[in-house]
Backbone as CSV, one residue per row, in Angstrom:
resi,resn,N_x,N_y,N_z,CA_x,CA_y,CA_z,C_x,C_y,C_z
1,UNK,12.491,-3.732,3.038,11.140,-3.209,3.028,11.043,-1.959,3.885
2,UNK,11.761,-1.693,5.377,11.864,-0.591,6.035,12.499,0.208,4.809
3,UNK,13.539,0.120,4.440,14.199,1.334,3.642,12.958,1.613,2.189
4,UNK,12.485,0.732,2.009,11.276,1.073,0.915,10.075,1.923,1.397
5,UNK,10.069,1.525,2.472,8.947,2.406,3.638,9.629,3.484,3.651
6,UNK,10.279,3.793,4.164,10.598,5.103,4.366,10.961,6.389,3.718
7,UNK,11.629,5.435,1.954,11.701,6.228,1.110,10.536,6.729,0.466
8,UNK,9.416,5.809,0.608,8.170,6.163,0.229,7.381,7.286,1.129
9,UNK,7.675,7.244,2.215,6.975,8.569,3.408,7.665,9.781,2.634
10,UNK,8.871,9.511,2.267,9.675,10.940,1.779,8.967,11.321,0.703
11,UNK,8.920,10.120,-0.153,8.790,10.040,-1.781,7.602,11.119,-2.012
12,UNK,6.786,10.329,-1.489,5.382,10.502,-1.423,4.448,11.877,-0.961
13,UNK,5.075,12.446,0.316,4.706,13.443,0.852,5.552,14.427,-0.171
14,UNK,6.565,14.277,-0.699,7.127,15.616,-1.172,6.756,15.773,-2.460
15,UNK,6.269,14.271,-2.991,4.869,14.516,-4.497,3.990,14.883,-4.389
16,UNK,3.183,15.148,-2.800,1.721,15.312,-2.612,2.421,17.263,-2.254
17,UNK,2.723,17.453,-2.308,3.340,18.649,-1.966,3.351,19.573,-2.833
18,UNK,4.307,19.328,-4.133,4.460,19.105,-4.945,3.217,19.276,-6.606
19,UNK,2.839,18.399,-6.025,1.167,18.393,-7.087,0.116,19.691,-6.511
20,UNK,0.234,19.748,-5.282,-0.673,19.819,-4.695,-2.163,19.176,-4.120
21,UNK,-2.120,18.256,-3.938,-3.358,17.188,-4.312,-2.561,16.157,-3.651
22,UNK,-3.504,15.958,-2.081,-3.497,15.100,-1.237,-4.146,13.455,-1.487
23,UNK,-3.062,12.172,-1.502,-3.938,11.245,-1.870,-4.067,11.144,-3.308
24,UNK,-3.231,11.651,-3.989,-3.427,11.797,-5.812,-3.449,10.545,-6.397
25,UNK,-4.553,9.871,-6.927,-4.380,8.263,-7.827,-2.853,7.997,-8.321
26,UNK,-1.984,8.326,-8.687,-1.097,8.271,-9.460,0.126,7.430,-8.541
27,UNK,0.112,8.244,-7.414,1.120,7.942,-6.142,0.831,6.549,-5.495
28,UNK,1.059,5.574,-6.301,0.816,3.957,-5.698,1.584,3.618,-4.997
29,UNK,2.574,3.929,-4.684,3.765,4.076,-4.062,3.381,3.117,-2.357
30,UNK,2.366,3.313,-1.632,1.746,2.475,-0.461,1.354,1.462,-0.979
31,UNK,0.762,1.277,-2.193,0.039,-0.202,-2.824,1.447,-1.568,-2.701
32,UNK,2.243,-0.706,-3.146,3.672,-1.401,-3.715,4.378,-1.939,-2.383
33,UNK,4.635,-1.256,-1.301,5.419,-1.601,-0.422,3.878,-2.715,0.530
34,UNK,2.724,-2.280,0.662,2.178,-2.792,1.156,1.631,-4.236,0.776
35,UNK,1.744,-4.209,-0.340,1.788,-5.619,-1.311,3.039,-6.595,-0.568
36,UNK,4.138,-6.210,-0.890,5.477,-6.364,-0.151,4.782,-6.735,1.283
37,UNK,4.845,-6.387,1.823,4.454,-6.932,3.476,3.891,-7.643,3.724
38,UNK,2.451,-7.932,2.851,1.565,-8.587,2.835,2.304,-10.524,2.659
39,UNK,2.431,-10.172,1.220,3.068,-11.530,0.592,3.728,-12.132,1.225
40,UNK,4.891,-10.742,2.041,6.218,-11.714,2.257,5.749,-12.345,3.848
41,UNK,4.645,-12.002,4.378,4.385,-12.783,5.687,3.303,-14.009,5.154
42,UNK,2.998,-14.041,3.697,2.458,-15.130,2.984,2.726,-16.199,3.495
43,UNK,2.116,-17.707,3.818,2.679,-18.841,3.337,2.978,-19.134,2.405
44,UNK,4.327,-19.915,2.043,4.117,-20.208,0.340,2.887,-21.043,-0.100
45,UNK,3.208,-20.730,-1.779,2.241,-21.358,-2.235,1.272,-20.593,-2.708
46,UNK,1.437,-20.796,-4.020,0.304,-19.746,-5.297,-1.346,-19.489,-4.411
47,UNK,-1.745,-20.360,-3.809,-3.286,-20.256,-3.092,-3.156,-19.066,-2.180
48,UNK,-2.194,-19.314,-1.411,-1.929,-18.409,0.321,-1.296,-16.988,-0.785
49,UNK,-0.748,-16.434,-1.805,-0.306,-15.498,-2.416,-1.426,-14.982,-3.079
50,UNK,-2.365,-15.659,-3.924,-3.771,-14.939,-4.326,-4.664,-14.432,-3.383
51,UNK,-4.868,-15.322,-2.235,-5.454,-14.729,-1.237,-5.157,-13.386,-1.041
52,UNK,-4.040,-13.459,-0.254,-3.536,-12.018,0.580,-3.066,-10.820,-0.463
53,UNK,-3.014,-11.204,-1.705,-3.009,-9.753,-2.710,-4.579,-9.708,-2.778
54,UNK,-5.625,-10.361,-2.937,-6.927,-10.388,-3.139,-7.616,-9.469,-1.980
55,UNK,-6.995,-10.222,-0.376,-7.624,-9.496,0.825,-7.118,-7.839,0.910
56,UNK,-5.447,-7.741,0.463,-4.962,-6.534,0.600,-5.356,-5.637,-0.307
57,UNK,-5.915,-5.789,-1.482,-6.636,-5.067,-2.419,-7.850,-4.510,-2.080
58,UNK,-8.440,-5.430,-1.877,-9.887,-5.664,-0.511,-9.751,-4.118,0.184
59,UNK,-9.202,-4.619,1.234,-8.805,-3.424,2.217,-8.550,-1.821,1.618
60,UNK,-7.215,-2.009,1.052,-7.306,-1.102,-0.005,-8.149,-0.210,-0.518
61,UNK,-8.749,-0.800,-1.060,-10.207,-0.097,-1.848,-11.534,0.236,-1.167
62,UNK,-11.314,-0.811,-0.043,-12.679,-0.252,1.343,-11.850,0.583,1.953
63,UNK,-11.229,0.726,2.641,-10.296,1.641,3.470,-11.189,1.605,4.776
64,UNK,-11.298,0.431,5.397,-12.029,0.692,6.647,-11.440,1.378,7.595
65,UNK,-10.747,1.520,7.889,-10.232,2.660,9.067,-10.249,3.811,8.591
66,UNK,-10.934,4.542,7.553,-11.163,5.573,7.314,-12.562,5.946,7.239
67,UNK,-13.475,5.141,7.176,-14.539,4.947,7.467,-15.039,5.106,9.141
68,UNK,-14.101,4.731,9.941,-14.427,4.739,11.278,-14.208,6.292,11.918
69,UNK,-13.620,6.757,10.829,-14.233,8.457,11.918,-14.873,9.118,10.702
């Protein structure tokens, strides 16, 4: 997951670069690894896995720490 992280900081910044267009819908590339993090500190078990893709989507789409400045 680090080496997925990191290829994605590369990935990502040198597509936003690239396009020109900071934040471009297309670049899911954070959804994917962050999904990954989420799950894999999951408990098992289909309930504890809907949750935390449900909450991390959540977040996601509010983006509260971007809201705070």
């Amino acid at each position: 997951m680090a080496a997925l992280f990191l290829l994605g900081v590369w990935a990502c910044a040198r597509t936003e670069r690239d396009l020109g267009v900071h934040d471009h819908p297309g670049i899911v590339w954070d959804e994917i690894v962050g999904t990954l993090v989420t799950l894999f500190l999951a408990p098992a078990g289909w309930a504890w896995l809907l949750i935390g893709f449900g909450l991390f989507r959540l977040f996601d789409i509010w983006k509260p720490y971007r809201s705070a400045g």
